[in-house]
C-alpha positions as CSV (number, residue, x, y, z in Angstrom):
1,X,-12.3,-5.1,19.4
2,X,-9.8,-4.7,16.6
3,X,-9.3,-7.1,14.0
4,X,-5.8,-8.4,12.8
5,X,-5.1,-9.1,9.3
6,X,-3.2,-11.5,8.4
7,X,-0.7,-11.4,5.3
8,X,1.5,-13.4,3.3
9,X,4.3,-12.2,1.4
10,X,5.2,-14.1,-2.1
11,X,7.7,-13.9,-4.5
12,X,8.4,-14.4,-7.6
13,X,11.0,-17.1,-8.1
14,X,10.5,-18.5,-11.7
15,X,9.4,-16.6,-15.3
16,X,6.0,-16.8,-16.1
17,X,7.1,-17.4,-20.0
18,X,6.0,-20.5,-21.5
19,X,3.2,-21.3,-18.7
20,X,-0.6,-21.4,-19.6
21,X,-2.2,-18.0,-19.9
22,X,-4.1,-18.5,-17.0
23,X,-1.5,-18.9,-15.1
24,X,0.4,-15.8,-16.4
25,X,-3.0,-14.0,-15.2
26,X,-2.9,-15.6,-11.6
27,X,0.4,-14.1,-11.4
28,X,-0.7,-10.7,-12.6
29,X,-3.4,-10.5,-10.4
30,X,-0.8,-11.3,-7.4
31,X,0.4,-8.0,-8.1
32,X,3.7,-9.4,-8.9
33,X,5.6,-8.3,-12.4
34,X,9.4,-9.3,-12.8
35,X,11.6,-12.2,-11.2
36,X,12.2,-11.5,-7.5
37,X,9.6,-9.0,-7.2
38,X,7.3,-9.5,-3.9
39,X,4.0,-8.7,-2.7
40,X,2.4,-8.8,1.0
41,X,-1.7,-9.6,0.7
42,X,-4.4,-10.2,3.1
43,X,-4.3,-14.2,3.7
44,X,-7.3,-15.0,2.4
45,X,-8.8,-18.5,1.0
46,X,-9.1,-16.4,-2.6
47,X,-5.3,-15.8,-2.4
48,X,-4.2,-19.1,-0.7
49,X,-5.7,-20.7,-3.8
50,X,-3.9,-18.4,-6.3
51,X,-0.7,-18.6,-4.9
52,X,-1.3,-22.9,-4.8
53,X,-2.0,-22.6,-8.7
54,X,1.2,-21.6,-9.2
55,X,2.9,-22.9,-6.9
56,X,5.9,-23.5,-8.9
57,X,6.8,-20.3,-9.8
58,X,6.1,-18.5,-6.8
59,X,7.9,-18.7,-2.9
60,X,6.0,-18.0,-0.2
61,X,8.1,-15.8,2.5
């Protein structure tokens, strides 16, 4: 039986400047770098609850 991944795409819509550090980090670890950049990663609970961290700065595609 194969297994399908799910992913979600996400993009960065809003600068990370002036956010809390942790935050910056969240959006570092999304792999994502400078405005409008996107990423596509496995849809996992981990990454559903980074991308709802930063919620504002981020669109989900």
């Amino acid at each position: 039986m194969t297994q399908t991944t799910t992913t979600v795409k996400v993009q960065l819509v809003r600068s990370p400047i002036g956010c809390k550090e942790s935050h910056r980090a969240t959006v570092r670890g999304l792999g994502l770098r400078k405005l409008n950049s996107t990423s596509e990663l496995q849809d996992t609970p981990a990454v559903r609850g980074m991308i709802n961290k930063i919620s504002y700065l981020v669109k989900v595609l």
